[in-house]
Z-matrix of the N, CA and C atoms (Angstrom, degrees):
N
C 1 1.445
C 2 1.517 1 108.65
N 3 1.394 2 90.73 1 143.11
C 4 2.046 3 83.89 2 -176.00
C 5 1.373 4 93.47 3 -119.40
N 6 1.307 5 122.17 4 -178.67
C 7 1.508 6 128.82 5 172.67
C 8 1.690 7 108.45 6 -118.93
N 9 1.459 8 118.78 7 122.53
C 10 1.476 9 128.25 8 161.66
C 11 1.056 10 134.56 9 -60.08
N 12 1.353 11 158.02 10 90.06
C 13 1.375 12 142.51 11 164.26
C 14 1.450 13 109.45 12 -87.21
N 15 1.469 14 116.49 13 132.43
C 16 1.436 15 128.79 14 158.89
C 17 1.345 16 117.73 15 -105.45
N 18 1.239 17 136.52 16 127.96
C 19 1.345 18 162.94 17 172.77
C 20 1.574 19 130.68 18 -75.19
N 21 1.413 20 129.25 19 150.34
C 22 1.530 21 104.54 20 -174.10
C 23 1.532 22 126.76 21 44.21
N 24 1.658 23 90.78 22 -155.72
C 25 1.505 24 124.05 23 166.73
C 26 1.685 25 105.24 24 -18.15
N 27 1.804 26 107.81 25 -60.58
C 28 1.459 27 131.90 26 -157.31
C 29 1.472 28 87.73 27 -45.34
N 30 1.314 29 110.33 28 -57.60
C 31 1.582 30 125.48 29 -152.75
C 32 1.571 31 97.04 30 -70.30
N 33 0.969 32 124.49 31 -52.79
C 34 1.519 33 146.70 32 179.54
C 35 1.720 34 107.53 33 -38.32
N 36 1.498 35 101.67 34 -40.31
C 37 1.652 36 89.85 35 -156.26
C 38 1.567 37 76.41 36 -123.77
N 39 1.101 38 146.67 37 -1.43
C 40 1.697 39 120.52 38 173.02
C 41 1.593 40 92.34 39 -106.81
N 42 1.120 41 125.30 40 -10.94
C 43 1.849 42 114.74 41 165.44
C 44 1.279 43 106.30 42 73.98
N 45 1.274 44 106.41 43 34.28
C 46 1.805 45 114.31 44 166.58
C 47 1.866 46 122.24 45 -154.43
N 48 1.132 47 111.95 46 109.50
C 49 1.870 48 124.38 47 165.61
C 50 1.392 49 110.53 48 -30.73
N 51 1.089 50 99.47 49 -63.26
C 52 2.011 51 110.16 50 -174.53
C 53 1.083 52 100.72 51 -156.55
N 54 1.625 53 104.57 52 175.40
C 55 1.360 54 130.38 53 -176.93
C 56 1.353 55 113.93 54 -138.05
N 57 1.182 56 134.67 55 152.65
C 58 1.332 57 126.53 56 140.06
C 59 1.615 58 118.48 57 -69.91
N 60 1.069 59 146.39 58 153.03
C 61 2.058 60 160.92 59 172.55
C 62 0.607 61 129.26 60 -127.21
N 63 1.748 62 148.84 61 88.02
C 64 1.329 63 148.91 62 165.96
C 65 1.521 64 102.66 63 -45.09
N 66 0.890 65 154.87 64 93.23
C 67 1.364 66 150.93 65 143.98
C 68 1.553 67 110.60 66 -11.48
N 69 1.686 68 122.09 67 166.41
C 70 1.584 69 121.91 68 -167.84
C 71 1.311 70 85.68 69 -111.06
N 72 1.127 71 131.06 70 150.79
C 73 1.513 72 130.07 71 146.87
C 74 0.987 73 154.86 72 -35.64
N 75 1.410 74 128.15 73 110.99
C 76 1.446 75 111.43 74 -153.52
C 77 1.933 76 117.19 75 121.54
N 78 0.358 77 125.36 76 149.79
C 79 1.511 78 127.06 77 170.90
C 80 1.481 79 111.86 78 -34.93
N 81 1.609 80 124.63 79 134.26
C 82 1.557 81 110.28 80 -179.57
C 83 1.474 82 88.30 81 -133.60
N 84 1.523 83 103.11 82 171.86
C 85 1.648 84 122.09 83 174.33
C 86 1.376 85 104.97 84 -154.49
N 87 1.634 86 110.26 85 165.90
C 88 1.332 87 82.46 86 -175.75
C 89 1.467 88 139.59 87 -104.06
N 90 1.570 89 87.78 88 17.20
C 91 1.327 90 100.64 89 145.17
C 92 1.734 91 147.63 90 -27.53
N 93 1.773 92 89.38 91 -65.19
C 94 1.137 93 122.24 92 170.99
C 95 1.432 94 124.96 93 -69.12
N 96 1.570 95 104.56 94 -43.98
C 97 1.750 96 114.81 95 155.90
C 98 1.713 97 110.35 96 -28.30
N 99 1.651 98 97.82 97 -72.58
C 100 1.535 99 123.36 98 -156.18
C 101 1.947 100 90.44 99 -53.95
N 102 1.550 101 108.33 100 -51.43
C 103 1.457 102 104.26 101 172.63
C 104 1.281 103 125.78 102 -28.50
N 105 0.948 104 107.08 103 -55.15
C 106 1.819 105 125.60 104 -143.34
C 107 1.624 106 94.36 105 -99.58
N 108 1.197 107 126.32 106 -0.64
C 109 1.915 108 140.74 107 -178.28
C 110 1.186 109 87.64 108 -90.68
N 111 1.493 110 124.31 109 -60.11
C 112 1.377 111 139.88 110 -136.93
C 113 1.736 112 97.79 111 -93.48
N 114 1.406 113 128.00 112 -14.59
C 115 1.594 114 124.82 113 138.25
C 116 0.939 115 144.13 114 -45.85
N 117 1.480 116 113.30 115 -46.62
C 118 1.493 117 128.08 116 157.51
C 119 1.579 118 94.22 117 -42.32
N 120 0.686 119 159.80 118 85.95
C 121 1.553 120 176.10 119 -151.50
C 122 1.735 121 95.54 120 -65.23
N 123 1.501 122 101.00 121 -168.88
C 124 1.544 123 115.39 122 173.36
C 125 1.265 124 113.71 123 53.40
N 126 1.399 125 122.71 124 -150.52
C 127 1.523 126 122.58 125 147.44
C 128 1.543 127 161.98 126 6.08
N 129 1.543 128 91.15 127 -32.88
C 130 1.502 129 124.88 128 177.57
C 131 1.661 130 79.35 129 -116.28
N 132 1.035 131 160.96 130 -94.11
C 133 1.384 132 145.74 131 -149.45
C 134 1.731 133 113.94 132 -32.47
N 135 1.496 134 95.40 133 -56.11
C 136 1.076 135 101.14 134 172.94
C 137 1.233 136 148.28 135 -60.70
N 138 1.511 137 115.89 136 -38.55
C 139 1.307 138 156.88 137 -170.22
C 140 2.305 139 88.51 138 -72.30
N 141 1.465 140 86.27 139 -82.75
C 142 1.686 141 82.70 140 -177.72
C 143 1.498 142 96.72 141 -101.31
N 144 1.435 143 102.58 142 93.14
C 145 1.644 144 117.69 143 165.60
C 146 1.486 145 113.57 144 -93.63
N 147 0.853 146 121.68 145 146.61
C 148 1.595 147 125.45 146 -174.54
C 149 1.525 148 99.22 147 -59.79
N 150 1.265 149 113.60 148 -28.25
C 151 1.949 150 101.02 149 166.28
C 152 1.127 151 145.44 150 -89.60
N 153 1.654 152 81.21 151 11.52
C 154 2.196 153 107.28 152 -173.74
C 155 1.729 154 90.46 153 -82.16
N 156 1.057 155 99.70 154 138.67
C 157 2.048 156 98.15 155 164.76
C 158 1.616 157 110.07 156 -87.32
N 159 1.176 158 111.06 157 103.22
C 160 1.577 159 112.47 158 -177.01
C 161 1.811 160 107.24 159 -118.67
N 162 1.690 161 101.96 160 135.58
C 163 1.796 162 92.39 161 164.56
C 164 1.459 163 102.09 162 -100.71
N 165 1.496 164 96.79 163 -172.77
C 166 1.693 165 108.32 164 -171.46
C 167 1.407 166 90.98 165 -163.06
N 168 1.728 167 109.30 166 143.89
C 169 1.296 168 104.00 167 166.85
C 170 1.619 169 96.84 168 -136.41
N 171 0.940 170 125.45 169 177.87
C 172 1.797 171 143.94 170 -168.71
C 173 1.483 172 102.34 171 -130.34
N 174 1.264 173 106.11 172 120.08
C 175 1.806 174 104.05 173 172.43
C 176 1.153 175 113.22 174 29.80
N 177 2.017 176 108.73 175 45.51
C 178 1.079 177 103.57 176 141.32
C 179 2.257 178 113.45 177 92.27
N 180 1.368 179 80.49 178 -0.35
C 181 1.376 180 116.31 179 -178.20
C 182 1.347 181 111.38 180 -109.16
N 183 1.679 182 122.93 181 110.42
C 184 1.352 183 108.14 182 144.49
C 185 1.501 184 135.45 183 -36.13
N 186 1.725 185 107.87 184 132.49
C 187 1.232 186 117.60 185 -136.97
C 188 1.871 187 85.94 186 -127.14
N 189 1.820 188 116.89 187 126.11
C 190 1.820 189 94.86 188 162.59
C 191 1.771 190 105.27 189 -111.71
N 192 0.794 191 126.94 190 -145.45
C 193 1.866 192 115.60 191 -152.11
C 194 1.733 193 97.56 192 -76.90
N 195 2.086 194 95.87 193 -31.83
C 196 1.506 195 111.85 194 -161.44
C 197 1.506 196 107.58 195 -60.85
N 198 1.476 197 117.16 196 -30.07
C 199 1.854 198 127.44 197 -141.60
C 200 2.002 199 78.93 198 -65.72
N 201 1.127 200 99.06 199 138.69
C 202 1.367 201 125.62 200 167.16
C 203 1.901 202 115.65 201 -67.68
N 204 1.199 203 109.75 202 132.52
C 205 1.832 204 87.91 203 178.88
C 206 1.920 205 78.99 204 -120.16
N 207 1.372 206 104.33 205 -168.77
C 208 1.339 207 128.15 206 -160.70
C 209 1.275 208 108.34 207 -177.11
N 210 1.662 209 121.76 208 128.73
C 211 1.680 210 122.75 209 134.25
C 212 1.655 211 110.84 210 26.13
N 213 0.716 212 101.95 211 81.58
C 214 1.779 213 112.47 212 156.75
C 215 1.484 214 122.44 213 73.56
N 216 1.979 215 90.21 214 36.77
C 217 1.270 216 128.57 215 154.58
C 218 2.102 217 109.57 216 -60.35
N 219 1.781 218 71.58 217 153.15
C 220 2.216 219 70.75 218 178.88
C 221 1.701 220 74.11 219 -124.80
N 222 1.805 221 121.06 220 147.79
C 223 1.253 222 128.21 221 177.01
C 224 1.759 223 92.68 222 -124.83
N 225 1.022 224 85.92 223 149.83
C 226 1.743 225 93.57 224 170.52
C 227 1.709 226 106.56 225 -139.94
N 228 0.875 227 119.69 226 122.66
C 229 1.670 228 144.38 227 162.32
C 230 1.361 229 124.31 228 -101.85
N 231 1.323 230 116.08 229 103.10
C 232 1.590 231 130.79 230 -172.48
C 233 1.596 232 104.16 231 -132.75
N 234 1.180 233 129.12 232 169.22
C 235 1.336 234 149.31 233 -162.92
C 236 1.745 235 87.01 234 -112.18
N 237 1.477 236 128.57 235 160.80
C 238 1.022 237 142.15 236 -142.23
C 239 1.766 238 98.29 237 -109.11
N 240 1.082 239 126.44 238 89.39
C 241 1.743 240 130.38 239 175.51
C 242 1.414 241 99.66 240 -57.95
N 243 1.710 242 90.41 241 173.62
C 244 1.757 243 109.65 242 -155.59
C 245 1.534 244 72.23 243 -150.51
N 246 1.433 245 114.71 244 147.23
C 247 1.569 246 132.59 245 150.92
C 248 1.710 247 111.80 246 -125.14
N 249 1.429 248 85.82 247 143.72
C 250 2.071 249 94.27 248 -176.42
C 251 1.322 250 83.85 249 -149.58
C-alpha cells in the first residue's frame, strides 16, 4: 500500500488531501499509478488527463512517469508552480 498526496487545484477539484492505494500487481511506475487514477473514470480522468501537465515526486523525490514506486511509498501529485 502506498500513500497519495494531492496538492493545489488537484486537491481542490477531486475533494480529497490523501488517500490510502493498494498498488496492482506487478511492477508499478508512475505512469501506471497516474493510469489506473485516470480509470476511476469522470473527474479523475479528467482532472489527471494525460494532457494535464502534472509533477509527482516519491519520498519526497522528484518523480518522471519511469521512477518506480513500491509498498510503503508516499506519492505526491501537484500541478506545476511558477515563482516571480
Amino acid at each position: 500500500m502506498i500513500k497519495i498526496l494531492y496538492f493545489a487545484r488537484l486537491r481542490e477539484q477531486l475533494g480529497v488531501a490523501e488517500e490510502p492505494f493498494t498498488l496492482p500487481a506487478g511492477d508499478c511506475t508512475i505512469a501506471d499509478l497516474l493510469a489506473h487514477l485516470r480509470r476511476r473514470g469522470g473527474l479523475w480522468a479528467d482532472v489527471l488527463g494525460e494532457g494535464e501537465t502534472l509533477m509527482t515526486a516519491v519520498n519526497q523525490e522528484l518523480a518522471r512517469p519511469h521512477t518506480p514506486v513500491g509498498d510503503g511509498d508516499e506519492v505526491a501529485i501537484f500541478p506545476p508552480v511558477t515563482g516571480g
